[in-house]
Steps between C-alpha positions, in 0.01 A plus 500: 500500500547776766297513854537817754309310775185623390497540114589220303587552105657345190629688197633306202795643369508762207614225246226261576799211539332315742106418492264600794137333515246540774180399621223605735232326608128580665614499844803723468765315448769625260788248392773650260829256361722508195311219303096377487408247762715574805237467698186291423194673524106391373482699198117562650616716745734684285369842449802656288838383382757688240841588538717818550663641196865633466496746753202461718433474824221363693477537906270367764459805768436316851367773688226584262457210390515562096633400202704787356547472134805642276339842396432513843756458675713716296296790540468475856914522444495792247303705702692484837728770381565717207724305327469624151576879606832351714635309201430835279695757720749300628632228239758610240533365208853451357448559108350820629779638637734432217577821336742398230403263187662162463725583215885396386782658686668772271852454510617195319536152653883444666538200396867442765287591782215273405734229465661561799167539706382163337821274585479674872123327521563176329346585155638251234442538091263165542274708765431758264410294219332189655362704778434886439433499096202346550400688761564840308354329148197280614426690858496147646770271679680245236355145440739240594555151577419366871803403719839620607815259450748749632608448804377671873584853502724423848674212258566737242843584393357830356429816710095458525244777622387433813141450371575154347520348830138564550288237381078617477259264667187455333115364592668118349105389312437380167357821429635864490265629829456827313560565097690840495374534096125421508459564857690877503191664548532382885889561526653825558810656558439823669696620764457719807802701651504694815410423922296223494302572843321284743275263306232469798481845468296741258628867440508729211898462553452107360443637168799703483702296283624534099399222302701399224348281185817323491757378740778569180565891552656714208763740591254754464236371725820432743594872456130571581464269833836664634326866469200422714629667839326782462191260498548264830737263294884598584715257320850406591789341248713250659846404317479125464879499392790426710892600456694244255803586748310333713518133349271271628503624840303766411205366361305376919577852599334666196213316593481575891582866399200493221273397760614756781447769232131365414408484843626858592303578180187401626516571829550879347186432315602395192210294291712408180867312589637475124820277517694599203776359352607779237802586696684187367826583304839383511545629825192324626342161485081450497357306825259240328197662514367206625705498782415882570153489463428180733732611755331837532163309483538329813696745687220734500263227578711430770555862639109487423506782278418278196149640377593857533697494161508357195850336352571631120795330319687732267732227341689367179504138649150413435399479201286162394170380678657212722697836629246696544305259700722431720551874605132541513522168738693655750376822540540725193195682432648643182764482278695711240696290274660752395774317292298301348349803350835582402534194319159543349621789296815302374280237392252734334847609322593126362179450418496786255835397379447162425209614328688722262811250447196224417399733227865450319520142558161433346639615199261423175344220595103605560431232795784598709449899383167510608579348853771746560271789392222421738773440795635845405144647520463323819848676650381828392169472667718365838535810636668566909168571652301191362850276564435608892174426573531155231805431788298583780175335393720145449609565865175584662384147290778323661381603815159409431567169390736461796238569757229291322693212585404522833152634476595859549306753327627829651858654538411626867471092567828398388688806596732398802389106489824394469307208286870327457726227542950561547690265356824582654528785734650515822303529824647886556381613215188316521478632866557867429355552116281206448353385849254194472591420152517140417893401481557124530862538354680707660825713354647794417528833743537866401829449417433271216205711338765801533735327340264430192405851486886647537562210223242694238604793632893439362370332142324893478755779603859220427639630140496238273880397371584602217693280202806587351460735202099508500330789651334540835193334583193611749335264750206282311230281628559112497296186432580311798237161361210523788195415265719326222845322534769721430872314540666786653155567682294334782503107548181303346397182613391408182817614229636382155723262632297354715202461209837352292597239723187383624343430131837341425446281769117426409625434131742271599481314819871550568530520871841731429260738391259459773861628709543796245110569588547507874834678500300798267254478830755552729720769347209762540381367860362608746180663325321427819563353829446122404773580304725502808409211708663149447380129574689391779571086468464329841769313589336232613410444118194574297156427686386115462234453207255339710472784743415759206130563445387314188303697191218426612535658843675775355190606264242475738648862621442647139220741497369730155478887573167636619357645177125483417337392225462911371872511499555177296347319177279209631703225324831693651368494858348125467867343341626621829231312738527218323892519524477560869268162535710297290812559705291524853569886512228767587382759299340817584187631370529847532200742587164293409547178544580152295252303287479179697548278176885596551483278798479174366 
């Protein structure tokens, strides 16, 4: 509902999530509320009722005294100026500009220098199996389990990216508020890059932007955006990499010199800041993109320069959904994963491998044959250009189904949202990359996230020792166990011997192994921080029985969740009324109501 003092409107929004009814009656009044009967009216003076559909409007024009209806009003709107011929001589579009084909690099894949780049970004063998197969084969994100029983990233005792400290907040209903599959239609990804100009403004400038279909740019397209000065879009590469002489010392200034640079950029009229992090090597150590990108976010906002550029991340850190979101988040408009296209191509390779090697281990037998043939057929018909867009398709998915979680049907709404929580982080980096974020734990500084990213940094470019009498070996990814328990990997809340001991316990009653149990417990604590805190006896004693509350008391504080009858069976959401009045608790309806024989 909108008002400027002397029109008043409502427009439902494009997804129809919410319902809009109105009424008007024979002496002119016009009521209009999210469900029937707001207002009671005598259905004898009602001379028209209905409701607006997904992306109507309706508006009550005071001065003139008239109802202005949807065609209406947005025709009044199209005709103020010529919008149409704006949008046609002054928007680019990217995939128009691209002048080379998506096709697989020529020379063959390094293989060291893959490595190399992978262990400097945290890649691990388990990633690209659990994580990017899937991805590549399927063009969708991996189906897995809910829950995480490793512990807090900032109680880790492995280097972590700095993205799993951010937690995503989400619309918390029994219902998804938009479906990102059968709702897509209304969803979109599409970016805009360039000077985004005053918005209570209307020049043939505004529509000098270049729209993207994606916000997941191919080199190409990247090589394309950064040869646009000769059409009002200069473009300037920042190195997101700071000297590994440097230690961890050098990681804060890399980030106040980024941000210098991008401001000096724009102030030079710049409209695309790509912060790149190709330049790492042995010699040089990536700032988390992360990091990079909300730092320069907010500087510019702060030097209020923010809207005359767009940020583009050129990076081999990002390379999963959760990632991606969280650079979008803060500020990214774009970003070029380019590594993860690397590793696109070495999967394509395995793929085509195993295929073969399945084709030999089949042997004679017809069953397994006849699998291995058809997966063989399949790796054949996996070529580098379909493996690309499958990978960027499961991204732009993730993202989708990311932003549906909080009603969001358009990139341009959750771009720079900052729609998370920091589990974590210290209030300087919070204060100069992160501002207003959510961070009820506070902890580690730039030194500590430096000291993660010098410790990948070493695993990459540190020769690996070589045994007595065997040859030399190269630098190879690792399984360090953080979707499955690994012993040499990541801690698990849930692990073998703690499954061992506590059915051994169960089986037998023994309270020795009840001790085995909760020494299993302890060993891999803390998982989170309950883990750390201790009862403290009082030394006065324990607390007298007849001052603690009794059961009854106790219950009478116990309420069921607030889910309606649509999001439950019937005899699922009456079992929990009647438990509620059988131990004097109360128990929530939900939207529409309770059927007043659950009273009694």
């Amino acid at each position: 509902v909108f008002t400027d003092g002397q029109t008043v409107g409502a427009c439902l929004d494009r997804n129809g999530l919410r319902p809009s009814r109105y009424k008007l009656t024979d002496d002119g009044i016009f009521s209009l509320g999210s469900e029937v009967g707001t207002i009671e009216f005598d259905d004898a003076h009602i001379v028209e009722k209905g409701r607006l559909a997904p992306g109507e409007m309706i508006a009550i024009d005071t001065t003139r005294g008239i109802l202005l209806r949807d065609d209406q009003i947005k025709a009044e709107l199209a005709q103020r100026k010529p919008y149409v011929d704006w949008v046609k001589k002054n928007l680019l579009k990217l995939d128009a500009q691209v002048k080379e084909p998506l096709r697989e690099p020529s020379e063959p894949l390094d293989i060291l220098s893959l490595t190399q780049k992978q262990l400097t970004f945290g890649y691990t063998t388990e990633e690209l199996d659990m994580i990017l197969k899937p991805m590549v084969s399927t063009s969708s994100e991996a189906v897995g389990s809910m829950g995480d029983d490793t512990p807090l990233a900032v109680l880790s005792l492995q280097p972590r990216l700095l993205y799993t400290y951010f937690k995503q907040l989400f619309a918390q209903v029994t219902n998804p508020p938009i479906d990102p599959i059968r709702e897509k239609l209304v969803m979109s990804v599409h970016v805009n890059l360039g000077w985004r100009r005053n918005l209570l403004a209307e020049t043939p400038e505004h529509a000098r932007l270049i729209q993207s279909e994606s916000p997941v740019l191919f080199e190409s397209e990247l090589t394309a955006l950064r040869n646009l000065d000769d059409q009002g879009f200069p473009a300037v590469t920042i190195n997101a990499t700071w000297p590994a002489a440097e230690a961890e010392a050098g990681l804060e200034g890399a980030i106040s010199r980024i941000c210098a640079e991008a401001e000096t950029a724009v102030r030079d009229g710049a409209r695309l800041v790509i912060l790149s992090d190709r330049a790492a090597d042995i010699g040089n150590v990536p700032v988390p993109m992360l990091l990079a990108t909300g730092a320069v976010h907010h500087h510019l906002i702060r030097a209020g320069l923010r809207m005359k550029a767009s940020i583009i991340c050129e990076t081999g850190e990002a390379r999963d959904t959760h990632q991606l979101a969280c650079l979008v988040g803060y500020g990214a408009s774009a970003v070029c994963p380019y590594l993860g296209f690397e590793t696109v191509r070495e999967i394509v390779e395995q793929i085509k491998v195993s295929a073969k090697q399945g084709i030999t281990k089949a042997g004679t037998d017809p069953v397994k044959l006849a699998k291995a043939e058809q997966a063989l057929k399949e790796a054949d018909e996996l070529t580098y250009e379909k493996a690309l867009k499958a990978y960027r398709g499961a991204l732009e998915g993730g993202l989708l189904k990311i932003m549906s979680k909080m009603g969001i049907s358009v990139l341009s709404s959750y771009h720079g949202a900052q729609i998370f929580e920091a589990i974590g982080l210290g209030e300087t980096v919070i204060d100069k990359c992160f501002i207003r974020t959510p961070s009820q734990v506070s902890g580690i500084g730039f030194e500590e996230i430096a000291r993660e990213s010098l410790t990948r940094h070493q695993q990459a470019y540190t020769p690996v020792p070589q045994e007595e009498g065997k040859p030399a070996k190269d630098q190879s990814l690792v399984d360090l166990g953080f979707y499955r328990f690994r012993r040499a990997g990541e801690r698990h809340a849930v692990t073998p011997p703690v499954i061992q001991s506590f059915h051994s316990f169960v089986k037998s009653g023994n309270p020795d192994e009840y001790k085995k149990y909760v020494a299993s417990v302890r060993e891999i604590q803390p998982i989170s921080f309950k883990d750390m805190l201790e009862f403290i006896p009082k030394p006065t004693g324990p607390v007298p029985i007849e001052e603690v509350e009794s059961v009854e008391d106790i219950r009478q504080r116990f309420t069921s969740a607030g889910m309606s009858l649509g999001a439950l069976s019937r005899e699922a959401h009456e079992a929990l009324a009647i438990a509620m009045n059988r131990i004097g608790g109360k128990s929530n309806s939900g939207e529409g109501g309770e059927d007043p024989e659950r009273f009694k």
